[in-house]
C-alpha positions in Angstrom: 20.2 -34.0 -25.7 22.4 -32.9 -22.9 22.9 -29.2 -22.5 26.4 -28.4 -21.0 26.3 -26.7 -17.6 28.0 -23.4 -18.7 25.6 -23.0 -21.1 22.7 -24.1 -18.4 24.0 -21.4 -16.0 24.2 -18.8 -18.6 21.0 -19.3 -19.6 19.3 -19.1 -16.0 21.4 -15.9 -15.5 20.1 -14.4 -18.6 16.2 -15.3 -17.4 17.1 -13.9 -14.1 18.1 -10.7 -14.8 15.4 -10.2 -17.6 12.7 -10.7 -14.8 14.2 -8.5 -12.4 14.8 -5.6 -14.6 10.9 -6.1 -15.7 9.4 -6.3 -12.2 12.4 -3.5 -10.8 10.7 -1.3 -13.6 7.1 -2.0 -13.2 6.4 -3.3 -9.2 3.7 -0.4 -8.8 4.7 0.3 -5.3 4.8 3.4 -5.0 2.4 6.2 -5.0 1.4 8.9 -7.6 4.2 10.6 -8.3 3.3 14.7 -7.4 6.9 16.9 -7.4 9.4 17.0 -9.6 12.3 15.0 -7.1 9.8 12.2 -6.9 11.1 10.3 -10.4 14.8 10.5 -8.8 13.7 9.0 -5.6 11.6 6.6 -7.7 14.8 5.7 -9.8 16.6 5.0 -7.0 13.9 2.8 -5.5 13.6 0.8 -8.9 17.0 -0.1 -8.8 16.7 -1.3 -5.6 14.0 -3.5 -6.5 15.3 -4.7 -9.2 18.9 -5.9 -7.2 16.4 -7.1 -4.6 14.2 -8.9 -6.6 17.6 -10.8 -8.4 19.3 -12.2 -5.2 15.3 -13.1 -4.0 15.6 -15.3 -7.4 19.1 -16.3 -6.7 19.0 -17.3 -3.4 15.6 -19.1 -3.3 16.1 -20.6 -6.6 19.7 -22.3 -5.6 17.7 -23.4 -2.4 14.8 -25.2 -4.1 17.6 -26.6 -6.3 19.6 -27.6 -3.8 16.3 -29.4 -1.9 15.7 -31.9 -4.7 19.2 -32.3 -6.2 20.7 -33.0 -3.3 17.5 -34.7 -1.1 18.7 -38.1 0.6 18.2 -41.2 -1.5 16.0 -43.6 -0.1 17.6 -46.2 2.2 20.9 -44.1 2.3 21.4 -43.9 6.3 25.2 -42.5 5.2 26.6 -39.3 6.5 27.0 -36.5 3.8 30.3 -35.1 2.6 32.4 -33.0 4.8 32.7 -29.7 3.5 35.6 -28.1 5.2 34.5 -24.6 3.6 35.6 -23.2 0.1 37.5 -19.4 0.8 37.0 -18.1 -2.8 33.2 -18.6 -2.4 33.1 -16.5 0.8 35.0 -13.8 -0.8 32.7 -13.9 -3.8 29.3 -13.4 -1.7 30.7 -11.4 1.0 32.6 -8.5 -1.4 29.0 -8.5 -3.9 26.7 -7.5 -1.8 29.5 -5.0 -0.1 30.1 -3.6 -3.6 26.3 -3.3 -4.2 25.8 -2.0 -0.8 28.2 0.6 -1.3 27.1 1.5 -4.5 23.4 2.2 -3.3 24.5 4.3 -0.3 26.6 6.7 -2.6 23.9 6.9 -5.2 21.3 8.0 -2.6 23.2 10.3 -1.2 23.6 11.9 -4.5 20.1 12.1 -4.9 19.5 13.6 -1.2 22.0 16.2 -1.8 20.4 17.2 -5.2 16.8 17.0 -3.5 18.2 19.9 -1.1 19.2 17.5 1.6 21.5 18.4 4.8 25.8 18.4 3.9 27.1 17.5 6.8 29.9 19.7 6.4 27.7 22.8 6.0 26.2 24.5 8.8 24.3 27.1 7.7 21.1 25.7 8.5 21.6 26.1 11.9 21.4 30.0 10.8 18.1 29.3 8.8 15.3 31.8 9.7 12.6 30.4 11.5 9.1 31.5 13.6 9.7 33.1 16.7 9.1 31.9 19.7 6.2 34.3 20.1 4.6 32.6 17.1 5.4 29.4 17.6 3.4 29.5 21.0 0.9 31.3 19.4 0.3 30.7 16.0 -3.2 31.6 15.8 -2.8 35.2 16.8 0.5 36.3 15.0 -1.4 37.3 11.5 1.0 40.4 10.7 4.5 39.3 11.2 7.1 40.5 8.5 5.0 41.4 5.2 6.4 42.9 2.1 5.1 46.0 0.4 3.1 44.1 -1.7 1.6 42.5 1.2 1.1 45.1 3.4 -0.4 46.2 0.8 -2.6 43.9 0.4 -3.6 43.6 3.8 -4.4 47.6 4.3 -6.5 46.8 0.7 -8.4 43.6 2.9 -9.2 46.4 6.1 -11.5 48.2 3.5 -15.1 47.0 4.6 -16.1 46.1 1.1 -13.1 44.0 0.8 -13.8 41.0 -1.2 -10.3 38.6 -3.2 -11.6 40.1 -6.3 -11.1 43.3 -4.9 -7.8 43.3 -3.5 -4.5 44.5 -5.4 -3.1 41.7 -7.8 -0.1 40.2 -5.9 2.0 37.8 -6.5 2.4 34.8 -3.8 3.9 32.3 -5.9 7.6 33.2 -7.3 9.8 30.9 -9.0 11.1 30.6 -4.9 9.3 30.7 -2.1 10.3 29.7 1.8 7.0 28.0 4.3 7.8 28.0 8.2 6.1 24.8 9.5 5.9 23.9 13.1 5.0 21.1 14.4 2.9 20.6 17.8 1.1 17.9 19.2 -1.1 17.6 17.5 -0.9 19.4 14.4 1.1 21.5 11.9 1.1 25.0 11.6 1.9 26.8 8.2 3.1 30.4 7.9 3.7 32.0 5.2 6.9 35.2 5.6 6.4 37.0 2.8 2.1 37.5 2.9 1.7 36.8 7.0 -0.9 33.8 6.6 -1.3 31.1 9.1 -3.1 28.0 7.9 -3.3 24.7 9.2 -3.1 23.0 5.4 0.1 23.6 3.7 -1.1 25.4 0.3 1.5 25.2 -2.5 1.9 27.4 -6.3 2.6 24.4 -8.6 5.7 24.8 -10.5 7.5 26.7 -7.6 10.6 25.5 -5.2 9.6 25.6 -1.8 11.6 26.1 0.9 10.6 24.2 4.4 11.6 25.7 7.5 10.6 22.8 10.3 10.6 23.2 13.6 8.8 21.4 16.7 7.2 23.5 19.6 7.4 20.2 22.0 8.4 16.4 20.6 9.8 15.0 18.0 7.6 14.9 14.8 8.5 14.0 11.2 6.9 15.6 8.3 6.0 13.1 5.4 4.1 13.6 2.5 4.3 10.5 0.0 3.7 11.4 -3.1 6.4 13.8 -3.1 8.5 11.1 -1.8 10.3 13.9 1.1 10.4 13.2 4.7 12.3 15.4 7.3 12.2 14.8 11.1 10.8 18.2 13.1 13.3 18.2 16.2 13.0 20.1 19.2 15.3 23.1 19.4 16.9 22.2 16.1 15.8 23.6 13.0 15.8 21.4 9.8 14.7 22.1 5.9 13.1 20.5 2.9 12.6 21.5 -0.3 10.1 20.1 -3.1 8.9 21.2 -6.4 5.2 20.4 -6.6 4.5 19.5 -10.0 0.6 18.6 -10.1 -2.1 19.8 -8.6 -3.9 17.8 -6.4 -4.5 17.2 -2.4 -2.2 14.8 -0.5 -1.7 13.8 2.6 0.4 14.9 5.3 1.7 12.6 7.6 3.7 12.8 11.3 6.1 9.5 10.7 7.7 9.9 14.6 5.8 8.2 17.2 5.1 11.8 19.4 2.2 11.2 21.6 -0.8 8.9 22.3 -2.5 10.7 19.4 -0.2 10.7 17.0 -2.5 8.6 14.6 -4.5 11.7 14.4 -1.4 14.3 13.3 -2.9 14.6 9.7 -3.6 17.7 7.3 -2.7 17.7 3.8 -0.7 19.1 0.9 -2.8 21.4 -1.3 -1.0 21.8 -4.6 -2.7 24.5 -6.5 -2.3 26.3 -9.8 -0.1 29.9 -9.3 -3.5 31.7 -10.0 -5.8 29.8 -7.6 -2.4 29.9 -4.9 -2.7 33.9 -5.1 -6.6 33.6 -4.9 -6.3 31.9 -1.8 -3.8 34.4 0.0 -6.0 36.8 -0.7 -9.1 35.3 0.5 -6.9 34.4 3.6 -5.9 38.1 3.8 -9.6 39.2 3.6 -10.4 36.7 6.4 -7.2 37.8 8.5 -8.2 41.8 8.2 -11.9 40.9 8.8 -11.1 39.4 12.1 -8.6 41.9 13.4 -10.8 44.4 12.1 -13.4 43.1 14.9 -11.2 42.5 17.7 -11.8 44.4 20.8 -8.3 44.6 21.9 -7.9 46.4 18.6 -10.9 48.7 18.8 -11.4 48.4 22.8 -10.2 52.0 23.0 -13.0 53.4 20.3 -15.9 52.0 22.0 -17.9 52.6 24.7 -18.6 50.3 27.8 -22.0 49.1 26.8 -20.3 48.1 23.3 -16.9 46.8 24.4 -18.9 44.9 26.9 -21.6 43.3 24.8 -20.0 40.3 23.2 -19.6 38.9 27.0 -22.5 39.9 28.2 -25.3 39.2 25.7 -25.3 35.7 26.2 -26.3 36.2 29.8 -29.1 38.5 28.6 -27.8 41.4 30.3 -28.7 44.7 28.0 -27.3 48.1 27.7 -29.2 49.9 30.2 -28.4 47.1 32.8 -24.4 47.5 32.1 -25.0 51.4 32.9 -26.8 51.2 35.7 -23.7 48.4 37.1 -21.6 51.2 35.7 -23.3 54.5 37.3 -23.4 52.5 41.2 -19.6 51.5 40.9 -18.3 54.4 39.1 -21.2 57.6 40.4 -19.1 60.2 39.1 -19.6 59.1 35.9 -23.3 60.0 36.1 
């Protein structure tokens, strides 16, 4: 029984497609999905995948046709046909893949600019706020910065000497909103947080809440990647970008530098840390507690209380030196003071 060739081709177009919508929806490629733009980014990638994994079939499948259907006979030492060309066939596979092509760029771009990507005809984000240049070159000792009323709160709560997480004020850290300053350094990232005044080297996040990126970079270009959320903005020099995410479960994920920015960029790692709203404001204030604990020791904070042996002693106890050595020093260089 000879089966026509329309009905042929139909039939390997029909098998085609069902095996490319199939693997374009189940691949397993990608990643746990962890924020609430990863299914859009994962659509798009499906669809991709699946118009991929179509013209793969196409293309190989016409060239292993092609190989025995049209293999040389034995003993034929002829030349083949001349084929001049055929203009209605180039048209056809040069305006598909344009159309598909095309198609795919506008669709992205949707989903960027629904993600929170950058308009290129809006320049606001130039105006964006982002960390001083004070704090950016020393992000380790800026722990006050700008701090609401229910921060500063907080933080004159976290002074008290008894001062435990339990025991400060119940604030709220985790609105519906919330904007992160990250900066990026070789070879690290740096976290701070506007509205409480923490600094962390781990990017904690409220689950459930839109955050707001503000990324800079304090020396070389750096990228700031996390997978799982399927986001990925470049940190530029003198240029301040954004990204903005939903984290929808809690977990730990990886965050990752994707710009080549140094011999040790391999090593530009820390993580995402996506918690519930409740353990999120539990670990502010535990961060507050440590913040007011160490400023609340710091001798260029309490330098002006104490006297010489004291302001002295964290130097000089190593080196066994003891108080009445210090006064003695003291009383020769100083013998008015005796």
């Amino acid at each position: 029984m000879n089966i026509p060739g329309s009905i042929t081709t139909l039939l390997v177009g029909i098998a085609l497609t069902i095996v490319s919508l199939w693997y374009g929806q189940n691949h397993g490629l990608m990643p746990v999905a962890a924020s609430t733009d990863a299914p859009l980014v994962d659509g798009l990638f499906d669809i991709m995948m699946t118009i991929g994994t179509g013209l793969f079939l196409l293309v190989q499948g016409a060239i292993v046709y092609s190989f025995f259907k049209f293999r040389r006979k034995p003993g034929d030492d002829t030349d083949g046909p001349y084929i001049e060309g055929n203009i209605p066939l180039e048209i056809l596979w040069t305006s598909i893949p344009a159309v598909i092509v095309l198609g795919i760029a506008v669709y992205s771009f949707d989903i960027y600019n629904s993600m929170g990507g950058l308009d290129p005809m809006d320049h606001s984000v130039a105006h964006h706020s982002q960390p001083s240049d004070e704090m950016a070159k020393m992000p380790g000792a800026a722990i006050a910065g700008t701090l609401t009323n229910v921060a500063t709160a907080a933080v004159s709560a976290a002074l008290s000497p008894t001062a435990t997480p339990e025991s400060l004020p119940v604030a709220n850290f985790a609105p519906a909103e919330m904007t992160v300053q990250a900066a990026g350094l070789q070879y690290a990232w740096i976290f701070t947080y506007p509205d409480s005044g923490v600094i962390a080297g781990e990017l904690h996040v409220p689950v459930g809440t839109r955050i707001n990126l503000a990324i800079s970079a304090n020396d070389v270009l750096h990228a700031f990647w996390v997978p799982e959320y399927r986001v990925k903005q470049d940190a530029i020099p003198g240029t301040p970008t954004q990204l903005s995410f939903t984290p929808s479960l809690v977990g730990e994920y990886p965050v990752i530098c994707a710009e080549l920015c140094g011999p040790y960029h391999g090593a530009m790692k820390t993580k995402v840390i996506a918690e519930t709203p409740a353990d999120f404001n539990a670990w502010i204030a535990s961060q507050l507690v440590a913040s007011a604990a160490g400023l609340d020791g710091a001798i260029a904070l309490t330098a002006a209380d104490k006297p010489v042996d004291q302001f002295l002693a964290p130097f000089v106890d190593p080196l066994g030196v003891d108080a009445a050595t210090l006064q003695q020093l003291h009383s020769a260089h100083h013998p008015s003071a005796s």
